[in-house]
HTML snippet that shows the backbone in 3Dmol.js (N, CA, C, O; Angstrom):
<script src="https://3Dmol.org/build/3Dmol-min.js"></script>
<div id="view" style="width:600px;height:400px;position:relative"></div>
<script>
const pdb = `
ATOM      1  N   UNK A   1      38.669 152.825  81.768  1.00  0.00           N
ATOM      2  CA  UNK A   1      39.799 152.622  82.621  1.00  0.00           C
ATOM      3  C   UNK A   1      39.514 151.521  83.637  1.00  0.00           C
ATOM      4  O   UNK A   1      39.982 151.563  84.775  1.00  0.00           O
ATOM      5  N   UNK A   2      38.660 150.440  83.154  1.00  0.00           N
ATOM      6  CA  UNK A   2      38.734 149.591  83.853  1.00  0.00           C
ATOM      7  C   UNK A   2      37.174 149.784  85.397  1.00  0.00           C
ATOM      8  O   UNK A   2      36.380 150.686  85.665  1.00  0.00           O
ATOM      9  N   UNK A   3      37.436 148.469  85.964  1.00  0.00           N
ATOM     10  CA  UNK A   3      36.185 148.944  87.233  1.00  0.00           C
ATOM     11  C   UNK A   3      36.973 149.512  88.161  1.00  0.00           C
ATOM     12  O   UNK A   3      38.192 149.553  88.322  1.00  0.00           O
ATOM     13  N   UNK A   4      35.865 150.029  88.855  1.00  0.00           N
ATOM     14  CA  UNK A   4      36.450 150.600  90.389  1.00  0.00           C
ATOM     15  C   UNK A   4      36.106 149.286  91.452  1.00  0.00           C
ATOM     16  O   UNK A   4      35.399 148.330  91.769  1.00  0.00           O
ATOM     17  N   UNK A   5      37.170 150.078  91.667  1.00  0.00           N
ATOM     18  CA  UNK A   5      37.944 149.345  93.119  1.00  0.00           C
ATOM     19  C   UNK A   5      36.907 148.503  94.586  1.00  0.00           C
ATOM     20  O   UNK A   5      36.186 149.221  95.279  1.00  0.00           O
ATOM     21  N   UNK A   6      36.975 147.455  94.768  1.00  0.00           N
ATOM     22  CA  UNK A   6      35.704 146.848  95.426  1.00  0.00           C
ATOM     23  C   UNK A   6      35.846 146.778  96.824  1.00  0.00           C
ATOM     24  O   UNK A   6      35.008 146.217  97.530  1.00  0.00           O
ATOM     25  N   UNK A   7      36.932 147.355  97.292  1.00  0.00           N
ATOM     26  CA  UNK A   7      38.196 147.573  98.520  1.00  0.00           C
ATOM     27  C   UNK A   7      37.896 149.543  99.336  1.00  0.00           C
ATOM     28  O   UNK A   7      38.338 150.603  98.895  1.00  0.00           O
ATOM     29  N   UNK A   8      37.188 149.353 100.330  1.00  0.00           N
ATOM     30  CA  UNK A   8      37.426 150.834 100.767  1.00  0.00           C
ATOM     31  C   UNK A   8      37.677 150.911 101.746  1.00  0.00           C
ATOM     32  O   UNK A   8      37.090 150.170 102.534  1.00  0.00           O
ATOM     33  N   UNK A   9      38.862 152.010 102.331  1.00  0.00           N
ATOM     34  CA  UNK A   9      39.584 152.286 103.620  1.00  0.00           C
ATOM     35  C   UNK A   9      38.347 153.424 104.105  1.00  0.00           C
ATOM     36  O   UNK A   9      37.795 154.354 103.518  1.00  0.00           O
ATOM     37  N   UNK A  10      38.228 152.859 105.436  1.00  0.00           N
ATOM     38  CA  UNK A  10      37.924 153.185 106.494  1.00  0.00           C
ATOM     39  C   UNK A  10      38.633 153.788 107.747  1.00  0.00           C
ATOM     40  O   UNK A  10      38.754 153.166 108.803  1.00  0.00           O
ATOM     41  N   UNK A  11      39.047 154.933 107.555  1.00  0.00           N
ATOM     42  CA  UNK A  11      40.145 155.542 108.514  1.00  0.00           C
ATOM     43  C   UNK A  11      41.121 155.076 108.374  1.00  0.00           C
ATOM     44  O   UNK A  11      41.491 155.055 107.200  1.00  0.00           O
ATOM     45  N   UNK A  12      42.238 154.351 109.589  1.00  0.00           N
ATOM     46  CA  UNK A  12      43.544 153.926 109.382  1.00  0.00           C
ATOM     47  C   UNK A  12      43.442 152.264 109.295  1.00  0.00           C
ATOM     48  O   UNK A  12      43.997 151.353 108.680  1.00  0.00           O
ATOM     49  N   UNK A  13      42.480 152.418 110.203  1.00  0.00           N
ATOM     50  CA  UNK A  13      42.668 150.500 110.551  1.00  0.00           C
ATOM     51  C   UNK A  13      41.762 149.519 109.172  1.00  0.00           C
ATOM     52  O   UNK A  13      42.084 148.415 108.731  1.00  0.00           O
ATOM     53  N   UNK A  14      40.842 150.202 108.846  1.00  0.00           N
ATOM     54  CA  UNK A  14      39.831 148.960 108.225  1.00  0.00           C
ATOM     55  C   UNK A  14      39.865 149.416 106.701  1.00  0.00           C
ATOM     56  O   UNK A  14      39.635 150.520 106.208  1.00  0.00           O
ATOM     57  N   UNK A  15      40.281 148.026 106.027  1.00  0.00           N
ATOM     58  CA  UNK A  15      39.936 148.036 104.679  1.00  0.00           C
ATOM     59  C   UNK A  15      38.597 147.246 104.247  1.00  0.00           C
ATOM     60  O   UNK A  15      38.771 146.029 104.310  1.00  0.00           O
ATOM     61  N   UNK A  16      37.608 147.535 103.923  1.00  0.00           N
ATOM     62  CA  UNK A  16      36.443 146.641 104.000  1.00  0.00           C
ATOM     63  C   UNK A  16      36.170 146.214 102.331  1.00  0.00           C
ATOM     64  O   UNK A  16      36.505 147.103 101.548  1.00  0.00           O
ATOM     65  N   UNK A  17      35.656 145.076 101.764  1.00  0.00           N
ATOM     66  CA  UNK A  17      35.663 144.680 100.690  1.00  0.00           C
ATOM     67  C   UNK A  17      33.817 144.534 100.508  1.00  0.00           C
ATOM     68  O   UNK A  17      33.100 143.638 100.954  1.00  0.00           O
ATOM     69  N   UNK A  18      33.380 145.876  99.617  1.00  0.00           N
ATOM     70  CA  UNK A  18      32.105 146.098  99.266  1.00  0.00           C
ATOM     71  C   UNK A  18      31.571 144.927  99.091  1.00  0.00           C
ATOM     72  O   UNK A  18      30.401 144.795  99.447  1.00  0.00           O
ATOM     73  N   UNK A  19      32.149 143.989  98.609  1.00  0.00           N
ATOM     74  CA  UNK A  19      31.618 142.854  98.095  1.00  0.00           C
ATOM     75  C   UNK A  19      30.895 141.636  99.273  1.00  0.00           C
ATOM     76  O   UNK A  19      30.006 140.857  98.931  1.00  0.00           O
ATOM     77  N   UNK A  20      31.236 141.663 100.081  1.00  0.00           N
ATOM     78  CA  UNK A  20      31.043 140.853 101.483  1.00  0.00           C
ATOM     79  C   UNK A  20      30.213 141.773 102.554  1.00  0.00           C
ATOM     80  O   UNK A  20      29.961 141.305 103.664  1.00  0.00           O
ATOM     81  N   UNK A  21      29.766 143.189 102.167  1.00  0.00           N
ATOM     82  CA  UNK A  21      29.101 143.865 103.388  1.00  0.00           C
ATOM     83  C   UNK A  21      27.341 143.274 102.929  1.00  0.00           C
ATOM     84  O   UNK A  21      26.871 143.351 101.794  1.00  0.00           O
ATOM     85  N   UNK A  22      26.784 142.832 103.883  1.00  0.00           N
ATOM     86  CA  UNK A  22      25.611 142.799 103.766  1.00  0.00           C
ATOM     87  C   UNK A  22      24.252 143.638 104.286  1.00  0.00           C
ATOM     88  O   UNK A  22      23.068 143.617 103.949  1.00  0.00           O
ATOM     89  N   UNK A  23      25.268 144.616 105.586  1.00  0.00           N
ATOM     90  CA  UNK A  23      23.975 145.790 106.018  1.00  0.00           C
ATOM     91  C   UNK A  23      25.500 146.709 106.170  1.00  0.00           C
ATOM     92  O   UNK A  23      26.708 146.501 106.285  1.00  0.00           O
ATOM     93  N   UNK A  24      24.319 148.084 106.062  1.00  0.00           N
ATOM     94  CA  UNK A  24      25.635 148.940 107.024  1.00  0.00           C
ATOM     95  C   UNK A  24      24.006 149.404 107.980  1.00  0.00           C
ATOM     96  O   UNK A  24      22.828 149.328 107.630  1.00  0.00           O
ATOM     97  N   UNK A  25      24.731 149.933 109.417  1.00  0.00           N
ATOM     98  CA  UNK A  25      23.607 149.615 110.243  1.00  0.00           C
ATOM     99  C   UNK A  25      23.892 151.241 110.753  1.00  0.00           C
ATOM    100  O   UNK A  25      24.444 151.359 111.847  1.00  0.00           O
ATOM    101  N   UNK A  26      23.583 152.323 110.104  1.00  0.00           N
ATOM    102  CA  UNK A  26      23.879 153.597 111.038  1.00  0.00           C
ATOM    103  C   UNK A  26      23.657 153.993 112.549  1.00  0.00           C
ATOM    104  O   UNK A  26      24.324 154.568 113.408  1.00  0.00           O
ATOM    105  N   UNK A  27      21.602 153.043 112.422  1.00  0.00           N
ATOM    106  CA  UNK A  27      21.416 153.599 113.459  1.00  0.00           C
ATOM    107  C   UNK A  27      22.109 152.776 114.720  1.00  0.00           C
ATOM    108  O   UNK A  27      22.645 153.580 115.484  1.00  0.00           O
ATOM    109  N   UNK A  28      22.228 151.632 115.081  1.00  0.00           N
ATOM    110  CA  UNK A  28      23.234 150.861 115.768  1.00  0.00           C
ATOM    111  C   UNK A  28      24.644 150.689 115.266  1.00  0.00           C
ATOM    112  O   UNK A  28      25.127 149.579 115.490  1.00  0.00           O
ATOM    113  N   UNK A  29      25.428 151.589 114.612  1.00  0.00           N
ATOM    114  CA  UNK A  29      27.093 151.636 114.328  1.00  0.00           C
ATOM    115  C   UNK A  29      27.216 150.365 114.289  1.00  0.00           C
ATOM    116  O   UNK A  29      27.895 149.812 115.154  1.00  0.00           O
ATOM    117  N   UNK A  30      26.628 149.672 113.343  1.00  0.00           N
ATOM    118  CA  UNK A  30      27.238 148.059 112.895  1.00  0.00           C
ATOM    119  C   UNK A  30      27.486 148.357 111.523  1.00  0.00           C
ATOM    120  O   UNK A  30      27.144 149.360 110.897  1.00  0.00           O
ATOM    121  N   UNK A  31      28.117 147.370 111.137  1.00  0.00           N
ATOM    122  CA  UNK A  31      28.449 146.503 110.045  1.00  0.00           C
ATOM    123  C   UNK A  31      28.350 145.338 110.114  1.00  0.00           C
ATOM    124  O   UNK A  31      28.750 144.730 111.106  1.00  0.00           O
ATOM    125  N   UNK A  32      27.741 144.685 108.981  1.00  0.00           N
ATOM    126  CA  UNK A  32      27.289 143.614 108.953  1.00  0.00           C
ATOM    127  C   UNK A  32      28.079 142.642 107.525  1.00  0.00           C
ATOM    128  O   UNK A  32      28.286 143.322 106.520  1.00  0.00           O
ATOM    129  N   UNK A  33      28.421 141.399 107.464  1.00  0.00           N
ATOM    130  CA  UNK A  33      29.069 141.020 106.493  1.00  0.00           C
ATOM    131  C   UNK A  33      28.221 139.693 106.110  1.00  0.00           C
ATOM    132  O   UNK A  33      27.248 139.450 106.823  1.00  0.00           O
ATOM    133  N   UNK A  34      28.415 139.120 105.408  1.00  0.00           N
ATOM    134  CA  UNK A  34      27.575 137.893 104.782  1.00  0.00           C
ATOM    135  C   UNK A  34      28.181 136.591 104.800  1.00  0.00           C
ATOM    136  O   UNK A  34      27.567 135.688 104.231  1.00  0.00           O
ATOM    137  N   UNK A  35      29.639 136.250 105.537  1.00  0.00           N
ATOM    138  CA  UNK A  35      29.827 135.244 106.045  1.00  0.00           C
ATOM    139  C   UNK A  35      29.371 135.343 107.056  1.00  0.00           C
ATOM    140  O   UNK A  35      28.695 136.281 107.479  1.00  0.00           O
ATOM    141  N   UNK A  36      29.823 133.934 107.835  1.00  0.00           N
ATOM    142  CA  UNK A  36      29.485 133.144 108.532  1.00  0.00           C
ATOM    143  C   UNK A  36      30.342 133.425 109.672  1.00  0.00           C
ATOM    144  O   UNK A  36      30.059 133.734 110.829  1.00  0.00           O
ATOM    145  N   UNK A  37      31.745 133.204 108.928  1.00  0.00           N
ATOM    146  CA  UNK A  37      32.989 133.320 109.864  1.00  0.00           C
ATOM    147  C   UNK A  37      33.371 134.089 110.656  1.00  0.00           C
ATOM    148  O   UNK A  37      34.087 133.944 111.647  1.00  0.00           O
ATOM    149  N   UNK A  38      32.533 135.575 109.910  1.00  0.00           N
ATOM    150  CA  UNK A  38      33.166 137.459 110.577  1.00  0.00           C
ATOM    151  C   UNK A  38      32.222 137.762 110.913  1.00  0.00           C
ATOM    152  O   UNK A  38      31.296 137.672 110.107  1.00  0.00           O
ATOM    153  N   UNK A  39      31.938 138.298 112.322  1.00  0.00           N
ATOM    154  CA  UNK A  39      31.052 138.845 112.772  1.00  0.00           C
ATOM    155  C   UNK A  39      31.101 140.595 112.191  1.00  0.00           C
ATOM    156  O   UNK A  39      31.938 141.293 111.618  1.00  0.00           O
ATOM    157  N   UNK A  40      29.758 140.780 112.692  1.00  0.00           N
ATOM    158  CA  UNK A  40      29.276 142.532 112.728  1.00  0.00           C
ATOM    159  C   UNK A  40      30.854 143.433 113.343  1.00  0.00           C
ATOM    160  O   UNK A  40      31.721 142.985 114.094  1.00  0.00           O
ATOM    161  N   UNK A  41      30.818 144.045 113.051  1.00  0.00           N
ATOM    162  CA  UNK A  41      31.881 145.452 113.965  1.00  0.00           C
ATOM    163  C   UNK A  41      30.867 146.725 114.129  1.00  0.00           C
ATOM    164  O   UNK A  41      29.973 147.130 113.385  1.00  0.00           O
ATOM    165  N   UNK A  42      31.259 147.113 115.155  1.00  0.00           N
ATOM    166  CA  UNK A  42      30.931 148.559 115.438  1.00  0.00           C
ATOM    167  C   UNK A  42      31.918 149.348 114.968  1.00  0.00           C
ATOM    168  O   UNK A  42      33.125 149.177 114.794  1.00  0.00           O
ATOM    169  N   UNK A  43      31.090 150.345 114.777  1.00  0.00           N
ATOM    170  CA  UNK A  43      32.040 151.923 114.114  1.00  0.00           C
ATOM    171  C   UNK A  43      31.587 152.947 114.348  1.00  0.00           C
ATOM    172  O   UNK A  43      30.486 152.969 114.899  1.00  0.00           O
ATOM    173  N   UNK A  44      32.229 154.129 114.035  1.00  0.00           N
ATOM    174  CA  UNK A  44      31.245 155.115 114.557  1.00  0.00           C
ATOM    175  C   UNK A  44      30.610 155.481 112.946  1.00  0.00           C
ATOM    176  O   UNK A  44      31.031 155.319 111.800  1.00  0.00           O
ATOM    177  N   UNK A  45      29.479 156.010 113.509  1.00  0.00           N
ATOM    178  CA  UNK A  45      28.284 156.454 112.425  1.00  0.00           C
ATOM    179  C   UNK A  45      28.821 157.285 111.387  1.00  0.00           C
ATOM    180  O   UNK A  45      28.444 157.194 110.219  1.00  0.00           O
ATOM    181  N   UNK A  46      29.720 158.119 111.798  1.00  0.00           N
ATOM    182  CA  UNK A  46      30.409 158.634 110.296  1.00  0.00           C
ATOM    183  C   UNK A  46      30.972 157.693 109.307  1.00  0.00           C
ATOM    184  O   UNK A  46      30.908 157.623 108.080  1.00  0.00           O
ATOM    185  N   UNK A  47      31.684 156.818 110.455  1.00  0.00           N
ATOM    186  CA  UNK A  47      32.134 156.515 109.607  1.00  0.00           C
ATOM    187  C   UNK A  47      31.768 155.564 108.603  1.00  0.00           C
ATOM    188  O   UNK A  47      32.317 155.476 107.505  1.00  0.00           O
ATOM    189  N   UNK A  48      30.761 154.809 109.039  1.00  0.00           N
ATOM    190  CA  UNK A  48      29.443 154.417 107.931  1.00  0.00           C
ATOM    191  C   UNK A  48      28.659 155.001 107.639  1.00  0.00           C
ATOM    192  O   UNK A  48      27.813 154.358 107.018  1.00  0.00           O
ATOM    193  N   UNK A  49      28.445 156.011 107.764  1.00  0.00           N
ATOM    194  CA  UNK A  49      27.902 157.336 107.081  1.00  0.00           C
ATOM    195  C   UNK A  49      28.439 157.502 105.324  1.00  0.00           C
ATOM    196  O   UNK A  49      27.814 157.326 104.278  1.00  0.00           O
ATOM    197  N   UNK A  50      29.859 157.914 105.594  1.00  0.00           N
ATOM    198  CA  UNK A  50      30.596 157.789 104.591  1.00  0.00           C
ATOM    199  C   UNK A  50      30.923 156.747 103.535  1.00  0.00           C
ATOM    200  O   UNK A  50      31.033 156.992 102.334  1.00  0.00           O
ATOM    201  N   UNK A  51      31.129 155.024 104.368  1.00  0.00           N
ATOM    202  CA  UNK A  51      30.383 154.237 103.595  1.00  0.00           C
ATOM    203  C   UNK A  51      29.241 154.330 102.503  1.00  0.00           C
ATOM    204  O   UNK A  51      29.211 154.193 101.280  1.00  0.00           O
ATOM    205  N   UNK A  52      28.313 154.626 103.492  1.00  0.00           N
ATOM    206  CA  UNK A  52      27.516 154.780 102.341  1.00  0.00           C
ATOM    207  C   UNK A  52      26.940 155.365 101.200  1.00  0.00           C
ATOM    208  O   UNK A  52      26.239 154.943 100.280  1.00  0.00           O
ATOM    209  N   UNK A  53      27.602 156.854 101.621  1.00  0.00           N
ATOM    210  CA  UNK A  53      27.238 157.629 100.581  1.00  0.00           C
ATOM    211  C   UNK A  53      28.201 157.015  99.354  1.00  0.00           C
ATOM    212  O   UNK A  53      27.789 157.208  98.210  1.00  0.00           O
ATOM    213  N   UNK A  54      29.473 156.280  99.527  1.00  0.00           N
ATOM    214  CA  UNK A  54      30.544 155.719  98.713  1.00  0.00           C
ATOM    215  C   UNK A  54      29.832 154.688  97.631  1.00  0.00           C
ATOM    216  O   UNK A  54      30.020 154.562  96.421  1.00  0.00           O
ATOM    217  N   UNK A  55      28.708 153.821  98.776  1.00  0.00           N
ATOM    218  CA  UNK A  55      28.045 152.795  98.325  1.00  0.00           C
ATOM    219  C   UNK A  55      26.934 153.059  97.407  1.00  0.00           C
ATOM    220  O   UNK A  55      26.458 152.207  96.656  1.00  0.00           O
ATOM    221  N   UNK A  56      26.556 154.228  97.493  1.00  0.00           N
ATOM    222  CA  UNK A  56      25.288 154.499  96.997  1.00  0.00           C
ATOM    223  C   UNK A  56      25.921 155.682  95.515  1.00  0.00           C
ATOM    224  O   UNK A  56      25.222 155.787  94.508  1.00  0.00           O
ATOM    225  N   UNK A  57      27.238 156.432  95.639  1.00  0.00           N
ATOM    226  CA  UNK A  57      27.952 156.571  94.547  1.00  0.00           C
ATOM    227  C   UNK A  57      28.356 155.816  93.524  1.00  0.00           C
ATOM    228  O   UNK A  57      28.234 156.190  92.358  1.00  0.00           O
ATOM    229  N   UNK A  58      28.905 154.616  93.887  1.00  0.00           N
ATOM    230  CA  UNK A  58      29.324 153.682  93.136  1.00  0.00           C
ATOM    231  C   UNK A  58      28.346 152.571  92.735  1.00  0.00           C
ATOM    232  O   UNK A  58      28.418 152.120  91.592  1.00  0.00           O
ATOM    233  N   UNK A  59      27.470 152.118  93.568  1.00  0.00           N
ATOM    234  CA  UNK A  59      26.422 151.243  93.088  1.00  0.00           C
ATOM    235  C   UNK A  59      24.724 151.816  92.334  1.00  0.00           C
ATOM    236  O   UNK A  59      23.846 151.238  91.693  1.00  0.00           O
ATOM    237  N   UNK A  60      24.945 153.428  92.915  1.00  0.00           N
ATOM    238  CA  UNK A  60      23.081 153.272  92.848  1.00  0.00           C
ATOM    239  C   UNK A  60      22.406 153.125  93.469  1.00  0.00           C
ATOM    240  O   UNK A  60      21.236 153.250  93.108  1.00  0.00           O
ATOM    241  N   UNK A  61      22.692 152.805  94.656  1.00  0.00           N
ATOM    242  CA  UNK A  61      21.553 152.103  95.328  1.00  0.00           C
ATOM    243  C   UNK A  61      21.314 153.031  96.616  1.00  0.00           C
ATOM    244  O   UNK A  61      20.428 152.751  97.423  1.00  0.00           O
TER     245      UNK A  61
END
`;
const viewer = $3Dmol.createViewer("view");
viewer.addModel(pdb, "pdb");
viewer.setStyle({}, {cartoon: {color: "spectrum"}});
viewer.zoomTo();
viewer.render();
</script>
């Protein structure tokens, strides 16, 4: 049925595209991306918590 989806909602506001995250940072509530252009965001730890268990579901890693 095709790949999964490279796009994950983050509560109401943030759609983040797996493809462009380069850290998720629990213990400092960052996110980190691999341009140039977008800086880090803070979040709260769940909610990159949840990230990652998503990340580590879908990738393996």
């Amino acid at each position: 049925m095709g790949q999964p989806s490279s796009f994950f909602c983050m509560g109401r506001s943030w759609l983040v595209n797996l493809n462009h995250i380069s850290s998720v940072g629990i213990l400092h509530a960052t996110l980190s991306f691999d341009s140039d252009s977008v800086k880090s965001v803070t979040m709260s730890r769940n909610s990159l918590k949840t990230l990652r268990d998503h990340m580590v579901q879908l990738y393996g890693i």
